[in-house]
FIKOLZA-1660 file (N, C-alpha, C; in steps of 0.1 Angstrom, whole numbers, plus 5000, padded with zeros to 4 digits):
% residues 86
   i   px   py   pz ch aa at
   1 5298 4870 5172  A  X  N
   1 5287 4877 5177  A  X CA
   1 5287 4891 5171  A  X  C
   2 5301 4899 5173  A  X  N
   2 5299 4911 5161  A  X CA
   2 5295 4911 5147  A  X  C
   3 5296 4898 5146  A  X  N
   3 5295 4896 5127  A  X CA
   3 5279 4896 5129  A  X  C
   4 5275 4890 5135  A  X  N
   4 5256 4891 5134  A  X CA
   4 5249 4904 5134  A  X  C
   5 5257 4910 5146  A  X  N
   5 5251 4924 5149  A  X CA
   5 5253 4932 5137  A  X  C
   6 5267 4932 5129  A  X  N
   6 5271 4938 5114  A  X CA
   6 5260 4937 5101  A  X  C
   7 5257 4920 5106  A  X  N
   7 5249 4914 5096  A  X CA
   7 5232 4918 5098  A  X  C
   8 5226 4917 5109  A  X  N
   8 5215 4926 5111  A  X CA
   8 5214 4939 5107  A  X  C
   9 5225 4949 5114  A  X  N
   9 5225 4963 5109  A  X CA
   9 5225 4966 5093  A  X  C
  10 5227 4957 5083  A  X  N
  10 5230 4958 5073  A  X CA
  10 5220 4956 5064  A  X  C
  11 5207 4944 5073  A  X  N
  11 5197 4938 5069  A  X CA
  11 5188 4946 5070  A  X  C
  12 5188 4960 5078  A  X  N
  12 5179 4966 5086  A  X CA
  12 5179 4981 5078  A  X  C
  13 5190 4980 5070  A  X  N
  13 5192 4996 5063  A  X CA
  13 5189 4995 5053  A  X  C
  14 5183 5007 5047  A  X  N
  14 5176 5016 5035  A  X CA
  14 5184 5025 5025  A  X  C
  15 5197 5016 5015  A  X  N
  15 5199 5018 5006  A  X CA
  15 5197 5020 4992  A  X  C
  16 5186 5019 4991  A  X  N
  16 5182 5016 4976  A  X CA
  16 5163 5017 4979  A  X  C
  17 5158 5023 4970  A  X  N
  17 5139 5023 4973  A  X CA
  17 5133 5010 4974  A  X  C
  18 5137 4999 4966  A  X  N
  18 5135 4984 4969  A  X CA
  18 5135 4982 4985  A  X  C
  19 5145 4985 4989  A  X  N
  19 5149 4977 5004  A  X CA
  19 5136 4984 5016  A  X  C
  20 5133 4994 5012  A  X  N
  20 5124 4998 5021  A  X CA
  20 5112 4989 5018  A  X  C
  21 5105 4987 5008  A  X  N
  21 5093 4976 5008  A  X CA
  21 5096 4965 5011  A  X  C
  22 5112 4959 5009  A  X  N
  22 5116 4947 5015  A  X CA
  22 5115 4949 5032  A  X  C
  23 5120 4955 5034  A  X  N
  23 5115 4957 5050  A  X CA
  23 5102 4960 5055  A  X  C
  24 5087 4959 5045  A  X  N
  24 5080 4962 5050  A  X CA
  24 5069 4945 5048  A  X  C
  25 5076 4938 5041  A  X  N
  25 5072 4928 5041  A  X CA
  25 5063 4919 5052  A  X  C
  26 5054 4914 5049  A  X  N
  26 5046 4905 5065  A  X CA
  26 5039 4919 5071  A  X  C
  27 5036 4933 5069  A  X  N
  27 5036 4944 5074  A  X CA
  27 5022 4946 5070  A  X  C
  28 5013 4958 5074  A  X  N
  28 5007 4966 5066  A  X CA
  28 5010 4979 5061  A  X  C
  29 5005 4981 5047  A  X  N
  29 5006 4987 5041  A  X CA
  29 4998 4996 5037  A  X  C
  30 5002 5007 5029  A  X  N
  30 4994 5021 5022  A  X CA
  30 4994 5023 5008  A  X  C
  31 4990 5020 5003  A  X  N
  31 4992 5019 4985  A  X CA
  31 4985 5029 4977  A  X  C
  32 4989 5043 4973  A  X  N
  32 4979 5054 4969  A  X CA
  32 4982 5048 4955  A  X  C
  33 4971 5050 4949  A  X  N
  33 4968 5040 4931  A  X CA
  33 4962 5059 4924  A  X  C
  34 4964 5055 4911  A  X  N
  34 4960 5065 4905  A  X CA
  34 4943 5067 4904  A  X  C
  35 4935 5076 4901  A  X  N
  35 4921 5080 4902  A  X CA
  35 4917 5080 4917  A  X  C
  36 4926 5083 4923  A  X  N
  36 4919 5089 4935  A  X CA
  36 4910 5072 4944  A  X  C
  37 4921 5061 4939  A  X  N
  37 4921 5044 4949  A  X CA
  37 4933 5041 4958  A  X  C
  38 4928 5041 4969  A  X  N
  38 4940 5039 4979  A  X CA
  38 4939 5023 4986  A  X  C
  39 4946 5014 4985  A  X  N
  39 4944 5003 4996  A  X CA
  39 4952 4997 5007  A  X  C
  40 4948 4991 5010  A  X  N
  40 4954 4990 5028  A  X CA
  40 4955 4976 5028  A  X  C
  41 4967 4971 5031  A  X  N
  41 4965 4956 5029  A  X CA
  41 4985 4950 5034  A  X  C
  42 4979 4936 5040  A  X  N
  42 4992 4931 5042  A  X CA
  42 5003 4924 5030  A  X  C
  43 5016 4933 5031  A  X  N
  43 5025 4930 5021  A  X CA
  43 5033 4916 5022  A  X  C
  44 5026 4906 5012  A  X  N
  44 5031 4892 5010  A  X CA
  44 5040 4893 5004  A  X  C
  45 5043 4896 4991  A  X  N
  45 5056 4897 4982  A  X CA
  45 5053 4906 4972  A  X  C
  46 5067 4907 4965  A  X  N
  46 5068 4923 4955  A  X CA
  46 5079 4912 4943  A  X  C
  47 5074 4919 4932  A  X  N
  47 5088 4920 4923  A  X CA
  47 5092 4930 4922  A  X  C
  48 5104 4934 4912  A  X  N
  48 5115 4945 4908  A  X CA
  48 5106 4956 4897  A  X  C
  49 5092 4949 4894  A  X  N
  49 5087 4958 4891  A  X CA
  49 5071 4965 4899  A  X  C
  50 5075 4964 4912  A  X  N
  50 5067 4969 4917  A  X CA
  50 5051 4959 4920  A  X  C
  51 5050 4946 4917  A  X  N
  51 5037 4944 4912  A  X CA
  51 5039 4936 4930  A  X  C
  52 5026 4933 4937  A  X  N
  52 5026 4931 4948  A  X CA
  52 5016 4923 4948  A  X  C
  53 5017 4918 4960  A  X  N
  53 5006 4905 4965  A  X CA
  53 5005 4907 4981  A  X  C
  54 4989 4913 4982  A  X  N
  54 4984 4920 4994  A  X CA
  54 4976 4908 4997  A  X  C
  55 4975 4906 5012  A  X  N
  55 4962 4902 5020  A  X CA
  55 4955 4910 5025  A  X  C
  56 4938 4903 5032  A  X  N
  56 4935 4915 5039  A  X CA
  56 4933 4928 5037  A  X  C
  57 4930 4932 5024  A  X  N
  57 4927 4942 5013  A  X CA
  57 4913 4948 5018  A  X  C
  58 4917 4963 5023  A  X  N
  58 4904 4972 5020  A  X CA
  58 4907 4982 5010  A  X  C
  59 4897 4985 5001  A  X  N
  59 4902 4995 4987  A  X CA
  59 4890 5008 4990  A  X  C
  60 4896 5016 4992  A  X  N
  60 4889 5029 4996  A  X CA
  60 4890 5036 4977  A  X  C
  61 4879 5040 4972  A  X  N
  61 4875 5047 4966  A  X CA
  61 4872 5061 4962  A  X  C
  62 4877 5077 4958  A  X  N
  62 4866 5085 4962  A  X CA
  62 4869 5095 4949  A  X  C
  63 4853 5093 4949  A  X  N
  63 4850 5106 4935  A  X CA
  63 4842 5113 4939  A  X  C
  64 4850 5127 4931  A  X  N
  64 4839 5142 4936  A  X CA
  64 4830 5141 4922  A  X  C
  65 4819 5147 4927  A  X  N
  65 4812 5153 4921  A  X CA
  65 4809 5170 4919  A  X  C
  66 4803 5176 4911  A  X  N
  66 4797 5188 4914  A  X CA
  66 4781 5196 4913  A  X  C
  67 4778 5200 4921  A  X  N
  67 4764 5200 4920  A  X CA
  67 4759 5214 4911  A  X  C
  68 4751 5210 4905  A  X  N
  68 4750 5218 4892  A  X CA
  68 4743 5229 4897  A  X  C
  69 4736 5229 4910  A  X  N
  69 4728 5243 4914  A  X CA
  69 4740 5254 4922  A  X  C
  70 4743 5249 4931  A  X  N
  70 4752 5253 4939  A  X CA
  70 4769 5252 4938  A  X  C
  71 4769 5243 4922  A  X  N
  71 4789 5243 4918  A  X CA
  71 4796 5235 4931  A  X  C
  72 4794 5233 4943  A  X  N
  72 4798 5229 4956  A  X CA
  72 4801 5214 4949  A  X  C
  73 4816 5208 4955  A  X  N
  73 4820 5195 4955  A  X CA
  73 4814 5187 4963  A  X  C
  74 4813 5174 4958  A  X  N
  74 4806 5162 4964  A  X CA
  74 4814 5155 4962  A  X  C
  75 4820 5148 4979  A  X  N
  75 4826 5140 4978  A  X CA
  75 4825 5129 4984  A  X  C
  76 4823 5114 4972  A  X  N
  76 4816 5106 4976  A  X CA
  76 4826 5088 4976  A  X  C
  77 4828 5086 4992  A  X  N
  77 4838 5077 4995  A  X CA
  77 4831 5060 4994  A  X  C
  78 4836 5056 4986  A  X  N
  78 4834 5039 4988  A  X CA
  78 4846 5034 4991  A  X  C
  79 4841 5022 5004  A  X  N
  79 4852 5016 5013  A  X CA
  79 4847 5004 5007  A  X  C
  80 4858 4990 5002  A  X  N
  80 4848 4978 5004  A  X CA
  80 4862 4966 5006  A  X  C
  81 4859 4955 5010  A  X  N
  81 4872 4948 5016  A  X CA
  81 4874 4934 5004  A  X  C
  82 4885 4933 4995  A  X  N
  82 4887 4924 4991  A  X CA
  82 4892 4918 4996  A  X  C
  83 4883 4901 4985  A  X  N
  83 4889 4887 5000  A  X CA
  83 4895 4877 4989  A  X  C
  84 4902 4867 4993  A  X  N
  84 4909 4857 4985  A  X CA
  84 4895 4845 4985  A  X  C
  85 4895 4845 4965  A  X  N
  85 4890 4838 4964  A  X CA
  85 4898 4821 4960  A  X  C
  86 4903 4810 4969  A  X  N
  86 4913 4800 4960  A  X CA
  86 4903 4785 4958  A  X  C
% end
């Protein structure tokens, strides 16, 4: 019975940056992407180099603009939901 509890506690800790996405597995997730793309999606599986397989994918978008009378930023959000095509 103590060996399980040992063996849980051990399954459950955050030694290494791997193990934390391991534990987030079946979960949802936050994925900030370079150019200003973020997506939101359930974590199916990872390799050791990071590459992932999400469900349930919304990919949020956002680029500023500047307006050429007034210099003032424009910033302009696209939300849209990727779906599995099989």
């Amino acid at each position: 019975m103590a060996d399980e509890v040992d063996q849980q506690q051990t399954t459950n800790t955050v030694e290494e940056p791997l193990d934390l996405i391991r534990l987030s597995l079946d979960e949802r997730i936050y994925v900030k992407m370079r150019n200003d793309r973020e997506l939101r999606g359930r974590l199916h599986a990872y390799d050791q180099h990071l590459n992932m397989i999400l469900g349930d994918v919304e990919e949020t978008v956002t680029t500023i603009e500047i307006d050429e009378e007034t210099y003032e930023e424009i910033y302009k959000v696209r939300i849209s939901n990727i779906t599995d095509k099989v």
